[in-house]
C-alpha positions in Angstrom: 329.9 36.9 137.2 333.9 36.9 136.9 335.4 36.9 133.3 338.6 36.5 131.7 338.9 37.1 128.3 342.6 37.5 126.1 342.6 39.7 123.1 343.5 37.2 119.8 346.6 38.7 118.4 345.5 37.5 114.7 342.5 35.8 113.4 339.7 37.5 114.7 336.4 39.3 113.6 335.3 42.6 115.2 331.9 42.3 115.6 329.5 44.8 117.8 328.3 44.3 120.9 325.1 45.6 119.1 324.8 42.3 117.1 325.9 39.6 120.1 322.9 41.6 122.3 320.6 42.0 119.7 316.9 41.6 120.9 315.5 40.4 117.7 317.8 38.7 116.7 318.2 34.8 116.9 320.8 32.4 117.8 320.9 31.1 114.2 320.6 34.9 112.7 323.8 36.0 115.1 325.7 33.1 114.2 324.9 33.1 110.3 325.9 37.0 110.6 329.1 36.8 112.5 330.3 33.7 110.5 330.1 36.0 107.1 331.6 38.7 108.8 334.6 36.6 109.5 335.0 35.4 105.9 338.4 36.9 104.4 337.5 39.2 101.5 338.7 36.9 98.8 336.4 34.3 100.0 332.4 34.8 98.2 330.7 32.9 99.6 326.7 33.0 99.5 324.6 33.1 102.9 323.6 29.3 102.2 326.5 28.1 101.9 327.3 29.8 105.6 324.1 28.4 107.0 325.5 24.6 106.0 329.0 25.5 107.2 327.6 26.9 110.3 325.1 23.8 110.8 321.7 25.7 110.6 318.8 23.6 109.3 316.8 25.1 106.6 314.3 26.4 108.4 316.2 28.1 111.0 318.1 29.2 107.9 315.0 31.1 106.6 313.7 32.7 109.7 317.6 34.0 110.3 318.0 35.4 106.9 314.5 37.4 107.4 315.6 38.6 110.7 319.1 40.3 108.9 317.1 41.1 106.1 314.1 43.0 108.2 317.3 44.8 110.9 319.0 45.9 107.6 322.7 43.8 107.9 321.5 42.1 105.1 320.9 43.0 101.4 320.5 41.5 98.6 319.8 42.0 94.7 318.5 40.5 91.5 320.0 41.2 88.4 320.2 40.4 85.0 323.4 40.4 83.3 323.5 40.9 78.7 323.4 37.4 78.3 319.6 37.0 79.6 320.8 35.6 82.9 320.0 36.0 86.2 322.6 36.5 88.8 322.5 37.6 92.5 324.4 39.6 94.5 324.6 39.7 98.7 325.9 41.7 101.3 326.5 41.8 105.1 327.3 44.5 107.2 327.9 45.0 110.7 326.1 48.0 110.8 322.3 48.4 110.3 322.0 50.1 106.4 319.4 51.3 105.3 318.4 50.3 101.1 320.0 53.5 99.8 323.1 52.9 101.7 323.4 49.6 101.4 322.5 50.6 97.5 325.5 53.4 96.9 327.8 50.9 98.8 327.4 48.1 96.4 327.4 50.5 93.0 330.9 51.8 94.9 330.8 54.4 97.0 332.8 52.9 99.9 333.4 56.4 102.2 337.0 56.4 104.3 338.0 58.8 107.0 340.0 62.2 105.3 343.3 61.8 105.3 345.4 64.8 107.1 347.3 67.4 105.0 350.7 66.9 104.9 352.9 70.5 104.8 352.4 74.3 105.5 348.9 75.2 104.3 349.0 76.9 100.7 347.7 79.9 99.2 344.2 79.7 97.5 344.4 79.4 94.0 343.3 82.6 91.9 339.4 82.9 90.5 336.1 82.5 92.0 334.2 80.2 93.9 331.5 78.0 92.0 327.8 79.5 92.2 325.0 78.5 93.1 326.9 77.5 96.5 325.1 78.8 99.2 328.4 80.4 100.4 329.0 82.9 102.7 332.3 82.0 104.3 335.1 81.9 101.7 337.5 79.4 103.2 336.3 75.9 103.9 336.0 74.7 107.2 338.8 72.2 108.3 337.6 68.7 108.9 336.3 67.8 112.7 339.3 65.7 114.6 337.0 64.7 117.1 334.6 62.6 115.2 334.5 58.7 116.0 335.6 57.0 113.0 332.0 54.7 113.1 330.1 58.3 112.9 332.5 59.2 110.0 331.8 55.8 107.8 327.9 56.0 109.0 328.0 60.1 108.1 329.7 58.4 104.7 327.1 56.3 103.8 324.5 58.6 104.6 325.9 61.1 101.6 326.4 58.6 99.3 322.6 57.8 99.8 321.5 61.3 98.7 323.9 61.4 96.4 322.3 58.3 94.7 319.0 58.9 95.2 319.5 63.2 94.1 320.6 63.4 90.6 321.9 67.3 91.1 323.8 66.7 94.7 326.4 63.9 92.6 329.4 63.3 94.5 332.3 61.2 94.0 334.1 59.1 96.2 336.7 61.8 96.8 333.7 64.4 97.7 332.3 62.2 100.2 335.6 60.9 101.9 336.2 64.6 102.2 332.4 65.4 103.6 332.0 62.3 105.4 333.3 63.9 108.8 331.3 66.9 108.7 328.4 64.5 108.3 329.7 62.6 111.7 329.7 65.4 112.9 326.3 66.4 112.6 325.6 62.3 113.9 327.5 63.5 117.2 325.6 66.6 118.0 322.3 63.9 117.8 321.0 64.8 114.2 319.4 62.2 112.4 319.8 60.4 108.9 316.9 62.3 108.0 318.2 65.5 109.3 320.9 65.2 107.2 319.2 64.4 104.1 316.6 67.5 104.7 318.9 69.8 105.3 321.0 68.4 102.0 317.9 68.2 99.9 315.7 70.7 100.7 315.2 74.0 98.6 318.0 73.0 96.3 318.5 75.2 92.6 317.4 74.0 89.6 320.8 73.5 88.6 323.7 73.2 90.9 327.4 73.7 89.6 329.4 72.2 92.3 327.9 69.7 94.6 330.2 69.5 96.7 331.0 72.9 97.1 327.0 72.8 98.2 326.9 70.6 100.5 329.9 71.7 102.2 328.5 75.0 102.9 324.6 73.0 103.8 326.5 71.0 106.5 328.4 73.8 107.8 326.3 76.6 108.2 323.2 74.2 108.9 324.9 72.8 111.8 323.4 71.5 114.9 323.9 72.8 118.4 326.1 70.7 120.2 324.3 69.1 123.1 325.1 70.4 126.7 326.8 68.1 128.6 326.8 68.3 132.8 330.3 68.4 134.5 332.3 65.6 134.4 333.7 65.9 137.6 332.7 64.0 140.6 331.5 66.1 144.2 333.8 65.2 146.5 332.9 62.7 149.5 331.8 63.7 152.9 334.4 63.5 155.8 333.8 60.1 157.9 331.8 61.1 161.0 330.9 59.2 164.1 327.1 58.8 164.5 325.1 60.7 167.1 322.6 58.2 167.8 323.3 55.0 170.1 325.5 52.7 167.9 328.3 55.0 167.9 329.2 53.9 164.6 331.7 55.8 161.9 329.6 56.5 158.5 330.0 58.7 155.4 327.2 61.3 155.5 325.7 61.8 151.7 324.5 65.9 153.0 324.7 66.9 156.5 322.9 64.1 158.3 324.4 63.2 161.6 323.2 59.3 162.3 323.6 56.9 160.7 321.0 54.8 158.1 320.1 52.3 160.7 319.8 54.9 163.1 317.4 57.0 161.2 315.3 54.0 160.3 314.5 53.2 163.9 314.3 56.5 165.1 311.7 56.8 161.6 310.0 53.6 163.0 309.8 54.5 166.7 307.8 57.8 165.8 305.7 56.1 162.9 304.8 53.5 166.1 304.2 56.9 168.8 302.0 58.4 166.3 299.7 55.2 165.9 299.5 54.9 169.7 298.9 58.5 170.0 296.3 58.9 167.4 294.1 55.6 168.8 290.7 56.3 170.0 288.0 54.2 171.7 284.4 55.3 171.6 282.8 56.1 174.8 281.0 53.2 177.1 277.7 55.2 176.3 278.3 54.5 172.2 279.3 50.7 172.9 277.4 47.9 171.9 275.3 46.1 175.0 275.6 42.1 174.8 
């Protein structure tokens, strides 16, 4: 299959390879999804209205909007404003949120990668550090570089969850931009959102002075190992040989065979074929049948 595809220099959508693929899925769901996603910020416009832009029928419609409901890049909420009236509000994503995320985004809690510190580093300021912190290390740890920035939003969303959900781990939207690539972090190294929330969560004090000061020093010293990876780095190839069988061919050896494939196969063959002839027995002329 040959392609040729030219990156659009404006008016374009980045949309996963994760959605396009999908499994589950379907045409009218991927469609419906990468049309919102498209939308510029200013435009609100509610997931029928896409559907009739975007031609789906009302069925389709129905079945597409369960599908992004059931992968979760698709949320939506009833509410009641003073007046007595109901209202509802939507939203897409192009990553798969779970209800708390998807819950501390809309209330928001919209998580950014850290910003770097600009100028020589400072002294600490005088006093000491909050308690009930967990702490044994006095200065923080500096924020992982390394971190891809989807881990970092995901890592984000994932403390803004708990933050939501547990009433003594609170922490602003300055907290969690600064946390949210420690979190990545732990998302690299193969941790889960659950991991993350346990190790957040569990045991916590009655009463907590600084959050963030606390989970700092949970997400730091409860680190994960980071995985083992094998070495990058190639073997290099085999000299060229000439084969020793009867074709007299040139090959690349993968060990230190010294024919070639075709060669081994019908030398293979020929002694499968001399066992067989070798191992065939006839029963004596007293033991045969008389017709």
């Amino acid at each position: 299959m040959l392609r040729h595809a030219i990156a659009p220099e404006r008016f374009f959508t980045q949309v996963p390879n994760e959605i396009i693929r999908h499994p589950r899925l379907s045409a009218a769901a991927v469609r419906l999804l990468t049309w919102q996603l498209s939308l510029p910020d200013s435009v609100k416009q509610p997931l029928s209205e896409t559907a009739r832009d975007a031609g789906i029928k009302k069925t389709a419609f129905i079945n597409a909007k369960r599908q992004l409901i059931a992968e979760g890049y698709f949320h939506e909420w009833r509410h009641q404003n003073e007046r007595g009236r109901w209202g509802t509000t939507q939203m897409v994503s192009n990553v798969v949120l779970t209800d708390e995320e998807a819950l501390a985004l809309r209330d928001g809690f919209r998580p950014t990668a850290p910003e770097p510190a600009v100028g020589e580093p400072t002294t600490p300021s005088v006093g000491h550090y909050p308690t009930n912190t967990e702490g044994k290390k006095e200065n923080p740890p500096s924020q992982p570089s390394h971190v891809p920035e989807p881990l970092i939003e995901r890592g984000g969303l994932i403390l803004a969850s708990v933050s939501h959900k547990e009433r003594r781990l609170r922490l602003n939207g300055r907290d969690i931009q600064h946390l949210a690539a420690l979190a990545g972090e732990w998302l690299l190294r193969g941790a889960t959102a659950k991991d993350l929330r346990e190790a957040l969560t569990d045991g916590l004090p009655d009463r907590v002075h600084s959050p963030a000061a606390l989970a700092r020093n949970r997400l730091t010293r409860k680190m994960p190992e980071a995985p083992p990876f094998a070495d990058p780095t190639p073997a290099a190839p085999q000299p060229l040989r000439t084969c020793a069988g009867t074709c007299d061919r040139v090959f690349r050896p993968v060990a230190d065979e010294t024919t070639c494939r075709d060669c081994r196969q019908d030398d293979a063959e020929a002694t499968q074929a001399q066992k067989l002839r070798g191992t065939t027995t006839y029963p004596p002329d007293s033991a045969r049948p008389a017709f």
